[in-house]
N, C-alpha and C positions, 0 to 999 in steps of 0.2 A: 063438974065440967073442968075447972082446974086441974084436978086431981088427973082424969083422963089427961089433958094436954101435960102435966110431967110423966106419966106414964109413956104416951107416944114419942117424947125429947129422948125419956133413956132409953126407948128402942131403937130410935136412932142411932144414941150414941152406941150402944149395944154393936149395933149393925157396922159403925165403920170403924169399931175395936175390931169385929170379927172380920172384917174385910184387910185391917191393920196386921189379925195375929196370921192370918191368910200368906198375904204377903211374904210377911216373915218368914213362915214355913217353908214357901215357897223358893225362896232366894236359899236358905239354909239348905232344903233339900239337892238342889242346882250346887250349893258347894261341894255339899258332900261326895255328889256325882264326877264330882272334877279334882278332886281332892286328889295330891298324889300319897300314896301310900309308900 
């Protein structure tokens, strides 16, 4: 039971890392697009 409930915690945390690296990518790629060369 324990065991499960830190398993469910780092999916969480998992999930709003990847909503975090998301993000990131996101904003990054929008530079890149605007970027003057």
């Amino acid at each position: 039971m324990l065991s499960r409930a830190v398993a469910g915690g780092e999916g969480i945390i998992n999930y709003e890392l990847g909503i975090m690296n998301w993000e990131v990518a996101r904003i990054n790629k929008s530079n890149l697009l605007t970027a003057d060369y």
